[in-house]
N, C-alpha and C positions, 0 to 999 in steps of 0.2 A: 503686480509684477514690477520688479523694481528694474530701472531704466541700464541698460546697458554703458558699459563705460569704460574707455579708451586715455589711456595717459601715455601721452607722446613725450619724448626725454631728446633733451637736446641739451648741446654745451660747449665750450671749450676742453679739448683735449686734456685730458692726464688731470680732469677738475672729480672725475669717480664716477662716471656713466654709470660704467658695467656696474659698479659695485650699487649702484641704485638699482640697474635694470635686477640684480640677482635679488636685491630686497624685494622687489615686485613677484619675481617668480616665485621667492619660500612665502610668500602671504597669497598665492593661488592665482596670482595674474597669468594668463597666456601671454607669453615674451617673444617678439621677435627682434634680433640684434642687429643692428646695421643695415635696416631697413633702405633700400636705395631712394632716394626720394620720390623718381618719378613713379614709384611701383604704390605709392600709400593714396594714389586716386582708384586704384586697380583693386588696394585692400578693402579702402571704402566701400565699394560697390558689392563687394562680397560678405562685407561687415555686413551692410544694410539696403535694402533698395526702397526706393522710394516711392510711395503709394498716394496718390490725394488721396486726402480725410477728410469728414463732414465739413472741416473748414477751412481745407486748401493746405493743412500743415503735412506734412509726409511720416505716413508710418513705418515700423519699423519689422522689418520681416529679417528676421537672422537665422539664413539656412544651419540646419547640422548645431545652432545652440541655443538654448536657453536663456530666456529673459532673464537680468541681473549679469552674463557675460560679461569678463574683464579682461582687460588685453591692457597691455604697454608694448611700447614699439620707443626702438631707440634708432634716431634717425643721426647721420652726419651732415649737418646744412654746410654744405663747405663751399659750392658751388654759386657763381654768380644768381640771381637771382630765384637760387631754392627756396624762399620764402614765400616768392608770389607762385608758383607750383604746391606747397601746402594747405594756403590759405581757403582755395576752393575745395579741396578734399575735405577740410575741419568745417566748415561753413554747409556741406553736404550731409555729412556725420550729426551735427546740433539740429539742421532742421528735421534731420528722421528722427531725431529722439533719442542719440548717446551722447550721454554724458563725459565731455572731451577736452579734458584739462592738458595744458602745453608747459613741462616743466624745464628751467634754464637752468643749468649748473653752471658755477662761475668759480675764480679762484685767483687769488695775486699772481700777478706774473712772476715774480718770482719766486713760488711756491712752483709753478708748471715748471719753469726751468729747472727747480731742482730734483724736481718727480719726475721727469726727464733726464735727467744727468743721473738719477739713482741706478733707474732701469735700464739703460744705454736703449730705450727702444728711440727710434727716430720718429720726431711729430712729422704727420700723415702729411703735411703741405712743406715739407723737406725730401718727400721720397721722388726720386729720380729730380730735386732741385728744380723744378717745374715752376714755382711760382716764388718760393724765399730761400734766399742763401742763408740763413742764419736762423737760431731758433727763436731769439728775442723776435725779427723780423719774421716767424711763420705764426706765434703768435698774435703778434700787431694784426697779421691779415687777417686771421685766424675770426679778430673778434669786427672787424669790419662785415667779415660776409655771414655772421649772427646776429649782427645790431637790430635786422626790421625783427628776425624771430625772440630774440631778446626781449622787446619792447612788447611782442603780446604776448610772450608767456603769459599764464594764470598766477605761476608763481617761480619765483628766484630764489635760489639757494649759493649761497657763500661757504664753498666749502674748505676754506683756504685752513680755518683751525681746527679741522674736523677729523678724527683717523677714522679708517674703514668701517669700524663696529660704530662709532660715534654716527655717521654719517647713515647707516642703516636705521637708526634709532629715532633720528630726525623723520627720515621715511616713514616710518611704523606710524610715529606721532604725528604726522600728515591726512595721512590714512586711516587715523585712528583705530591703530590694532593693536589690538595689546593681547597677548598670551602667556599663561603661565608656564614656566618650565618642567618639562616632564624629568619623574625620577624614576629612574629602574634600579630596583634592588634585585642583585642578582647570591643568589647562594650557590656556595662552593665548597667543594672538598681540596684542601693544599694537595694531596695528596694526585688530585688528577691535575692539578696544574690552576696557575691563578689567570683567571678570565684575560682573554686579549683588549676587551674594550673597557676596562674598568677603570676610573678618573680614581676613585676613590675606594681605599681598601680598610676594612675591618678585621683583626685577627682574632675571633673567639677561641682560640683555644684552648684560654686559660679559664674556663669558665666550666663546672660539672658536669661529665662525660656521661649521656644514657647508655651508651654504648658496654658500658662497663655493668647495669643493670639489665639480671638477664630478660626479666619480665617487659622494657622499654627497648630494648636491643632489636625486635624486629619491627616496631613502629620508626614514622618519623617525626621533624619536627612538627608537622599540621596536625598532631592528635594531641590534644589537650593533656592528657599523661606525661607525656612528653615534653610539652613547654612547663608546666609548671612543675616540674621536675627540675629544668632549667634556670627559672625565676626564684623556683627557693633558693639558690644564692644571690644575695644582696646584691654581688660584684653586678651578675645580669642588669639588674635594676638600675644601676646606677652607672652602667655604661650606657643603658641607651637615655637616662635622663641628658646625658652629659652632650650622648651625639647629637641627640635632637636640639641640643643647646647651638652646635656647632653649625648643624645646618640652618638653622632660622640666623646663624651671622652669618655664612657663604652664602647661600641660594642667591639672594637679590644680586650678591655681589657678584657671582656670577651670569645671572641674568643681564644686568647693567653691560656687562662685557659681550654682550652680543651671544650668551651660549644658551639654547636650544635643549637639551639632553643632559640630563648626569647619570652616571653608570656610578652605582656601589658596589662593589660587593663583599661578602660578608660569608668568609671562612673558617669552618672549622677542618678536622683531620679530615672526616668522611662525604663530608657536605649533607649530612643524612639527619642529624639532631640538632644541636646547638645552632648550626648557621641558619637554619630553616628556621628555629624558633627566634631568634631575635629578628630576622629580616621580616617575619609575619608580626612582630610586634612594633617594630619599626614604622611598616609600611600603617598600621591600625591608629598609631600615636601622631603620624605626618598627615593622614588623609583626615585626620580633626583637625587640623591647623590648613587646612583648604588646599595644599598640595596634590598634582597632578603624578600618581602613584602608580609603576606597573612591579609586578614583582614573579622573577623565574626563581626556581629552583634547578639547578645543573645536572646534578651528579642524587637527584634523590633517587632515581632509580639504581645507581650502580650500587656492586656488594663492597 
């Protein structure tokens, strides 16, 4: 049973919290945001309770979930001595047996001031001017009352050259997750309208119409009659040589960029022949080359 495990997120304002805490939730962590401090002894206890075990160490009982459980919790240490209020909570957590890494996001001040001045959002130790008149001065505080939790982080992050997608990627690499991008080939007939989520569109039209043969006219493109029908034009052949060229340069390039999903799709007049047969050849030619492949059909059933 692999050990339960907890990553606490802490930092300097306007340094990419959220944008870390969201990497944590698309890679399956349980996320809580702005966890009040004194509530993460309260969490502990419900995380795990603690059992003597044949040799005095505390085991780990986690009502409602399953050994290997992952949480992140993003805390605001803003507060005179929040640090000595965590330390027992995390110290509680490691002796029953979760795995409890404390992560610091940090960033040039004058990167914050101007991630601040972009968003007109006011930093949290400016609201109702309570402790700094000035933004340079709510930072200054800022990293006064993080210094002890700064110093035991597990680890620190500099995210001052980092933009959002960069900054998740560093995450992923931390965590060591890596995923391949899913592709959906979607077919379509122009005719009912070009799909609303499609990144990327194919126009088969110009390509030999079954529809015109009356023998292939009530089949689609999944009936072998019918593709290679299709494929005896050369042009077939060497559109999709060409696309699959295209995608083996975009894919990574898009992955690299932080994306998730690509929508194609691949229309003819009907959505019923031709787009059905290249996007089943498509998806046969990508799924040899180790790509993550779904493929719809739209409009096969319309007349």
């Amino acid at each position: 049973m692999n050990k339960p495990r907890l990553v606490i997120i802490s930092g300097i304002s306007g340094s990419g919290k959220s944008t870390v805490l969201n990497a944590f939730e698309d890679m399956g962590f349980s996320c809580i945001e702005n966890l009040p401090v004194p509530l993460l002894a309260s969490f502990a206890d419900l995380l795990c309770s603690t059992e003597a075990g044949e040799e005095g160490t505390a085991k780990v009982a986690m009502p409602g979930w399953s050994g290997g459980s992952r949480f992140a919790l993003l805390l605001n240490v803003r507060e005179e001595n929040s640090y000595t209020q965590i330390r027992p909570a995390v110290a509680q957590l490691r002796d029953a047996g979760v795995d409890v890494s404390l992560l610091f996001l940090d960033c040039q001040d004058e990167i914050i001031v101007r991630r601040y001045s972009e968003t007109r959002r006011p930093h949290p130790l400016l609201i109702g001017m309570q402790t700094s008149r000035s933004l340079a001065e709510a930072v200054l505080r800022e990293r006064e009352l993080l210094s002890a939790y700064r110093e035991a982080a597990t680890r620190v992050f500099d995210t001052t050259a980092f933009s959002p997608h960069e900054l998740r990627r560093v995450i992923e690499d931390y965590c060591q997750y890596h995923t391949k991008m899913e592709v959906n080939l979607v077919s379509f007939g122009y005719r009912f309208g070009v799909p609303n989520d499609a990144d990327l569109l194919i126009d088969v039209r110009f390509l030999a119409n079954p529809h015109f043969v009356r023998e292939l006219r009530p089949f689609s493109g999944l009936e072998k009659a019918v593709s290679d029908y299709v494929f005896q034009d050369p042009d077939a052949e060497d559109l999709v040589r060409r696309y699959i060229d295209l995608l083996e340069f975009l894919l990574p390039r898009y992955q690299s960029e932080g994306k998730r999903y690509l929508t194609i799709g691949i229309g003819c007049t009907g959505g019923r022949h031709r787009s059905i047969a290249v996007a089943m050849r498509l998806k046969e030619e990508l799924e040899g080359r180790g790509m993550l492949m779904h493929v719809r059909h739209r409009d096969i059933d319309r007349s």
